[in-house]
LUMSE-981085 format. One record per residue (C-alpha): x, y, z; residue in three letters. Coordinates in Angstrom, 3 decimals. Example, Ala and Ser with C-alpha at 12.3 -4.5 7.8 and 13.67 -1.06 7.14 Angstrom:
2
NODE | 12.300 | -4.500 | 7.800 | ALA
NODE | 13.670 | -1.060 | 7.140 | SER
end
This chain:
157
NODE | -2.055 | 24.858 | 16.271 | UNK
NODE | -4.512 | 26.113 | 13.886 | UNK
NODE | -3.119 | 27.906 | 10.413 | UNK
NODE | -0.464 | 27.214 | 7.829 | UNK
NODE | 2.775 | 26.210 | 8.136 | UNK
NODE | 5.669 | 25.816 | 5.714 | UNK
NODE | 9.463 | 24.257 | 6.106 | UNK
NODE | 12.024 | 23.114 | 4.748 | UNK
NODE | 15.822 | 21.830 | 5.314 | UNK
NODE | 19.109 | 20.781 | 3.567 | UNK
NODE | 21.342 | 17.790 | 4.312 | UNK
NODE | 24.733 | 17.606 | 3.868 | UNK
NODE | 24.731 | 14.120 | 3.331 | UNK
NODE | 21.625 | 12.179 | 2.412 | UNK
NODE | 23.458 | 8.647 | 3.072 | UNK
NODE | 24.339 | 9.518 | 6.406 | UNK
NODE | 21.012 | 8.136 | 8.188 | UNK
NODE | 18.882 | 5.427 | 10.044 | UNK
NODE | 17.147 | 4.827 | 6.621 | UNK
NODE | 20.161 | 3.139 | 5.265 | UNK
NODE | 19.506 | 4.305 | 1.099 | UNK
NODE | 23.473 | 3.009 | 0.626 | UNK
NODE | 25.696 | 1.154 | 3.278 | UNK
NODE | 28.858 | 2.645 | 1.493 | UNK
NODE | 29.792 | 5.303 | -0.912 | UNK
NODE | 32.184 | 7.574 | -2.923 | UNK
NODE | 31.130 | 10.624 | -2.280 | UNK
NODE | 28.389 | 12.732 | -0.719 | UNK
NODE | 25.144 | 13.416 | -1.814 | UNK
NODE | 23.122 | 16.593 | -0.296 | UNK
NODE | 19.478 | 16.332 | -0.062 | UNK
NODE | 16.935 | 18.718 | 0.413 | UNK
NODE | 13.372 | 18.238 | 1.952 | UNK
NODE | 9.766 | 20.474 | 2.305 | UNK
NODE | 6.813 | 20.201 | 3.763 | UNK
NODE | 3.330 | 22.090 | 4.376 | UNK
NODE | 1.015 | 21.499 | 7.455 | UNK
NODE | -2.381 | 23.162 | 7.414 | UNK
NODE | -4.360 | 22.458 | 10.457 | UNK
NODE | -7.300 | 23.544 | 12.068 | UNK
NODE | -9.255 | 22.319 | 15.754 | UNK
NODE | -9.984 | 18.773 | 14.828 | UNK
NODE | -7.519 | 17.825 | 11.716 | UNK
NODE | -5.347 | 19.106 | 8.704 | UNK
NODE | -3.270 | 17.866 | 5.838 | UNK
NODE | -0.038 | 17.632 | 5.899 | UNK
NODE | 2.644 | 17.504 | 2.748 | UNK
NODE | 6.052 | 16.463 | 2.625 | UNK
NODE | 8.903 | 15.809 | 0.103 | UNK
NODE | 12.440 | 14.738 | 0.328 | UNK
NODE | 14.981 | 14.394 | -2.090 | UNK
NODE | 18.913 | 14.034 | -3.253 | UNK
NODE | 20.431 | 17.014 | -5.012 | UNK
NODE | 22.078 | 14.688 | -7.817 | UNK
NODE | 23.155 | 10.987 | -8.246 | UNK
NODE | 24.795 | 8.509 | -6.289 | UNK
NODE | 27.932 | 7.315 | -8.083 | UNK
NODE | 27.134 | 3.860 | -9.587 | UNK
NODE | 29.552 | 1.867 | -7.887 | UNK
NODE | 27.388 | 3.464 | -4.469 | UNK
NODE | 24.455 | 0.928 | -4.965 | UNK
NODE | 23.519 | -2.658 | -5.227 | UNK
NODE | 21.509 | -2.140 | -8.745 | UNK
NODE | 21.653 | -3.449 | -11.803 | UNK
NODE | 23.747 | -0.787 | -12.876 | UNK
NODE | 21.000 | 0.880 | -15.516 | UNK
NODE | 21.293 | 4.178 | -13.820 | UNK
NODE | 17.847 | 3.220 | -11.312 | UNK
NODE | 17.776 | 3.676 | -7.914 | UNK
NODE | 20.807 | 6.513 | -8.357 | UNK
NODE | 18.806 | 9.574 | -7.384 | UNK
NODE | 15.741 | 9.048 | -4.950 | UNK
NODE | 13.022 | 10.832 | -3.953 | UNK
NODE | 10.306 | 10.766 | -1.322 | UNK
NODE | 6.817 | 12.263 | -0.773 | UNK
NODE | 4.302 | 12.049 | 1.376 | UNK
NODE | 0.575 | 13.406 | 2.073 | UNK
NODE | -1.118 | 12.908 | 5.237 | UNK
NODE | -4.918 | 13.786 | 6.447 | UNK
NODE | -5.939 | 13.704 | 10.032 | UNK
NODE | -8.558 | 13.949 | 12.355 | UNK
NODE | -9.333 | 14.128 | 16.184 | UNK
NODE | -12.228 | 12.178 | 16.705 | UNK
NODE | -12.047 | 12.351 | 20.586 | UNK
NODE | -9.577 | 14.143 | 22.597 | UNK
NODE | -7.601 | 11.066 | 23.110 | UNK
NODE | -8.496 | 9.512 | 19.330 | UNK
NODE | -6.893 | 10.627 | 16.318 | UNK
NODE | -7.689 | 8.877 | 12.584 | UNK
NODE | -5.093 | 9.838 | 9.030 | UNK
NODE | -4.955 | 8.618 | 6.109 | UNK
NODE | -1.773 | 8.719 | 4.289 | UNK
NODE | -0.547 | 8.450 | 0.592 | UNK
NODE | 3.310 | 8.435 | -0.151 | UNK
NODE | 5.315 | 7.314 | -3.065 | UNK
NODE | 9.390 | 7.115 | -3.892 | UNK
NODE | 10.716 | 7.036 | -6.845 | UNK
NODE | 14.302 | 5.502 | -6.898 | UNK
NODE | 14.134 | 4.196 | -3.344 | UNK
NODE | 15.706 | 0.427 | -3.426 | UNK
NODE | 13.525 | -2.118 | -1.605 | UNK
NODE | 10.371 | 0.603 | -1.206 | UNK
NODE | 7.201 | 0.780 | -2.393 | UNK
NODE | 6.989 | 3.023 | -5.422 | UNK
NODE | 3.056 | 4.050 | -3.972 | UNK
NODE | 1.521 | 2.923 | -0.340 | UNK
NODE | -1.391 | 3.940 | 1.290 | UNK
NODE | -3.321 | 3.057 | 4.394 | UNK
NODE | -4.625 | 4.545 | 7.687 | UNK
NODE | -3.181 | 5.197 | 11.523 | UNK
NODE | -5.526 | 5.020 | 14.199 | UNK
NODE | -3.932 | 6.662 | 17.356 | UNK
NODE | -5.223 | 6.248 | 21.155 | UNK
NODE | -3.455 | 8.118 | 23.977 | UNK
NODE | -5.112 | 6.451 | 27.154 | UNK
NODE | -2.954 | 8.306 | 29.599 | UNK
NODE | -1.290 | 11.728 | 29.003 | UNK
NODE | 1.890 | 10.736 | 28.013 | UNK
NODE | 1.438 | 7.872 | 25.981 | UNK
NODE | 0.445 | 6.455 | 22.814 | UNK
NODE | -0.706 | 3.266 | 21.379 | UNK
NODE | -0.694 | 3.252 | 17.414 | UNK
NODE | -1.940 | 0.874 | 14.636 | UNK
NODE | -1.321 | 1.354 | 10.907 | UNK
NODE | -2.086 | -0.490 | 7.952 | UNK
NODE | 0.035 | 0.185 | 4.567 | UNK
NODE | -0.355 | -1.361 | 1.361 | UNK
NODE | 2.483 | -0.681 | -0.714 | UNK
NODE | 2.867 | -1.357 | -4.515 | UNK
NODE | 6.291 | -1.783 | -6.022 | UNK
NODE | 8.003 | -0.918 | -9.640 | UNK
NODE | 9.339 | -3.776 | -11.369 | UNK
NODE | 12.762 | -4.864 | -9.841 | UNK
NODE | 12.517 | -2.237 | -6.925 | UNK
NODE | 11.835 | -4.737 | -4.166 | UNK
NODE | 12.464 | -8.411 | -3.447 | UNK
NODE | 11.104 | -11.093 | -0.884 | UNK
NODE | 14.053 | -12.893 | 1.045 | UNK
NODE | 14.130 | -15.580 | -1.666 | UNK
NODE | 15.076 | -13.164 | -4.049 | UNK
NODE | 11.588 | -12.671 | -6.161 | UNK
NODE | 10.272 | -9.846 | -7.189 | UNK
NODE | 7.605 | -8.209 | -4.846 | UNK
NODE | 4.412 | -6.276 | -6.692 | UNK
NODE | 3.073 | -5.207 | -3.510 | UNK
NODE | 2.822 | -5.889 | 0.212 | UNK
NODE | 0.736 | -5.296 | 3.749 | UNK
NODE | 1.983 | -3.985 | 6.332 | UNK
NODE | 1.010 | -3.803 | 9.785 | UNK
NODE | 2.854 | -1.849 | 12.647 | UNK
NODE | 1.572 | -1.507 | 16.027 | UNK
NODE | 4.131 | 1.217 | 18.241 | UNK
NODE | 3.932 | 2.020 | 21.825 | UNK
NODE | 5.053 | 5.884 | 22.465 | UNK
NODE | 6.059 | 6.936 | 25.992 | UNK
NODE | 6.859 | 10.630 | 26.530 | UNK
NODE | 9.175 | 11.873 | 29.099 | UNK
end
Protein backbone atom coordinates (compact mmCIF):
# COMPACT_ATOMS: atom_id res chain seq x y z
CA UNK A 1 0.00 0.00 0.00
CA UNK A 2 1.43 3.19 -1.04
CA UNK A 3 1.86 6.16 1.82
CA UNK A 4 3.06 6.40 5.39
CA UNK A 5 2.48 4.43 8.10
CA UNK A 6 3.29 4.70 11.80
CA UNK A 7 2.86 2.09 14.96
CA UNK A 8 3.65 1.28 17.86
CA UNK A 9 2.91 -1.24 20.95
CA UNK A 10 3.63 -1.98 24.67
CA UNK A 11 4.52 -5.31 26.30
CA UNK A 12 3.78 -6.28 29.50
CA UNK A 13 6.57 -8.42 29.77
CA UNK A 14 9.56 -8.20 27.48
CA UNK A 15 11.02 -11.72 28.79
CA UNK A 16 8.03 -13.47 27.99
CA UNK A 17 9.02 -14.46 24.22
CA UNK A 18 10.50 -16.83 21.48
CA UNK A 19 13.64 -14.55 21.57
CA UNK A 20 14.65 -15.90 24.88
CA UNK A 21 16.65 -12.26 26.27
CA UNK A 22 16.52 -14.20 29.99
CA UNK A 23 15.42 -17.90 30.70
CA UNK A 24 14.41 -16.78 34.33
CA UNK A 25 13.72 -13.71 36.27
CA UNK A 26 12.56 -11.64 39.32
CA UNK A 27 10.37 -9.52 38.08
CA UNK A 28 8.84 -8.09 34.91
CA UNK A 29 10.13 -5.85 32.57
CA UNK A 30 7.63 -3.88 30.06
CA UNK A 31 8.90 -3.00 26.74
CA UNK A 32 7.79 -0.76 24.26
CA UNK A 33 8.37 -0.88 20.40
CA UNK A 34 7.79 1.68 17.04
CA UNK A 35 8.08 1.55 13.75
CA UNK A 36 7.54 3.66 10.39
CA UNK A 37 6.82 2.09 6.89
CA UNK A 38 6.83 4.42 3.91
CA UNK A 39 6.10 2.68 0.73
CA UNK A 40 5.32 3.42 -2.62
CA UNK A 41 4.55 0.90 -6.09
CA UNK A 42 7.87 -0.79 -6.27
CA UNK A 43 9.65 -0.34 -2.63
CA UNK A 44 9.88 1.72 0.71
CA UNK A 45 11.84 1.94 3.90
CA UNK A 46 10.88 0.67 6.72
CA UNK A 47 12.02 1.65 10.57
CA UNK A 48 11.68 -0.14 13.64
CA UNK A 49 12.75 0.02 17.34
CA UNK A 50 12.17 -2.05 20.36
CA UNK A 51 13.06 -1.63 23.74
CA UNK A 52 12.70 -2.46 27.76
CA UNK A 53 11.18 0.25 29.92
CA UNK A 54 14.02 -0.20 32.70
CA UNK A 55 16.53 -2.91 33.87
CA UNK A 56 16.50 -6.43 34.40
CA UNK A 57 17.40 -7.20 38.02
CA UNK A 58 21.04 -8.45 38.04
CA UNK A 59 20.57 -11.72 39.38
CA UNK A 60 18.05 -12.00 35.85
CA UNK A 61 21.14 -12.52 33.51
CA UNK A 62 24.14 -14.59 32.83
CA UNK A 63 26.65 -11.37 32.72
CA UNK A 64 29.43 -10.44 34.30
CA UNK A 65 27.51 -8.58 36.64
CA UNK A 66 28.91 -4.84 35.46
CA UNK A 67 25.43 -3.65 34.90
CA UNK A 68 25.71 -4.76 30.68
CA UNK A 69 23.30 -6.52 29.01
CA UNK A 70 20.55 -5.24 31.88
CA UNK A 71 18.46 -3.01 29.64
CA UNK A 72 18.35 -3.89 25.79
CA UNK A 73 17.39 -2.34 22.92
CA UNK A 74 16.72 -3.13 19.28
CA UNK A 75 16.50 -1.26 15.94
CA UNK A 76 16.16 -1.91 12.71
CA UNK A 77 16.03 -0.15 9.09
CA UNK A 78 14.98 -1.91 6.10
CA UNK A 79 14.90 -0.79 2.18
CA UNK A 80 13.07 -2.74 -0.42
CA UNK A 81 12.33 -3.15 -3.83
CA UNK A 82 10.08 -5.15 -6.32
CA UNK A 83 12.11 -5.90 -9.11
CA UNK A 84 9.51 -8.25 -10.79
CA UNK A 85 6.16 -9.05 -9.57
CA UNK A 86 7.34 -12.20 -8.06
CA UNK A 87 11.09 -10.66 -7.05
CA UNK A 88 11.64 -8.52 -4.22
CA UNK A 89 15.47 -7.17 -3.15
CA UNK A 90 16.13 -5.14 0.82
CA UNK A 91 18.76 -4.23 2.33
CA UNK A 92 18.75 -4.08 5.99
CA UNK A 93 20.83 -2.37 8.82
CA UNK A 94 20.00 -3.20 12.57
CA UNK A 95 21.93 -2.84 15.72
CA UNK A 96 21.20 -3.81 19.70
CA UNK A 97 22.65 -2.47 22.27
CA UNK A 98 22.55 -4.71 25.46
CA UNK A 99 21.31 -7.80 23.64
CA UNK A 100 23.49 -10.94 25.08
CA UNK A 101 24.89 -13.15 22.31
CA UNK A 102 23.79 -10.43 19.33
CA UNK A 103 25.48 -8.52 17.09
CA UNK A 104 25.85 -4.97 18.33
CA UNK A 105 25.56 -3.84 14.18
CA UNK A 106 24.61 -6.40 11.11
CA UNK A 107 23.86 -5.73 7.77
CA UNK A 108 23.20 -7.65 4.60
CA UNK A 109 20.54 -8.21 1.89
CA UNK A 110 17.20 -10.61 1.34
CA UNK A 111 16.45 -11.63 -1.99
CA UNK A 112 12.79 -12.96 -2.09
CA UNK A 113 11.15 -15.19 -5.02
CA UNK A 114 7.47 -16.21 -4.80
CA UNK A 115 7.23 -18.82 -7.76
CA UNK A 116 3.67 -19.74 -7.03
CA UNK A 117 1.06 -17.49 -5.29
CA UNK A 118 1.30 -18.63 -2.02
CA UNK A 119 4.74 -19.25 -1.44
CA UNK A 120 8.05 -17.95 -0.81
CA UNK A 121 11.58 -18.94 -1.13
CA UNK A 122 14.06 -16.48 0.75
CA UNK A 123 17.89 -16.03 0.98
CA UNK A 124 19.67 -13.57 3.29
CA UNK A 125 23.07 -12.79 4.02
CA UNK A 126 23.98 -10.90 7.49
CA UNK A 127 27.20 -9.87 8.67
CA UNK A 128 27.06 -9.04 12.15
CA UNK A 129 29.77 -7.28 14.29
CA UNK A 130 29.85 -7.77 18.02
CA UNK A 131 30.92 -5.47 21.24
CA UNK A 132 33.56 -6.87 23.25
CA UNK A 133 32.22 -9.72 25.54
CA UNK A 134 28.63 -9.59 23.94
CA UNK A 135 28.90 -12.86 22.04
CA UNK A 136 30.83 -16.12 22.27
CA UNK A 137 31.59 -19.17 19.87
CA UNK A 138 30.66 -22.62 21.56
CA UNK A 139 34.21 -22.86 22.93
CA UNK A 140 33.67 -19.98 24.88
CA UNK A 141 35.82 -17.16 22.80
CA UNK A 142 34.92 -14.08 22.12
CA UNK A 143 33.21 -13.50 18.65
CA UNK A 144 34.07 -9.92 16.70
CA UNK A 145 31.79 -10.70 14.01
CA UNK A 146 30.04 -13.42 12.03
CA UNK A 147 28.12 -14.51 8.52
CA UNK A 148 25.16 -15.60 8.39
CA UNK A 149 23.21 -17.30 5.90
CA UNK A 150 19.43 -18.31 6.16
CA UNK A 151 17.51 -19.74 3.43
CA UNK A 152 13.35 -20.04 4.62
CA UNK A 153 10.61 -21.63 2.75
CA UNK A 154 7.11 -19.66 3.41
CA UNK A 155 3.83 -21.45 2.63
CA UNK A 156 0.62 -19.43 3.06
CA UNK A 157 -2.64 -20.91 3.88
Amino acid sequence: RDGIEFGGSYLADLADSDAAIVTTYERRVPGWSAFVLAAGSRGGILAEILGATRSFAAADLDGDGNGMGDKPTAWNVEAFWTMRDDLQLALRWEGSDEFLGQPRRQYGLDLSWSPWPYATLSLEYLRGEFSRGFGLNEEGIGLDRRDQVTAQLALAF
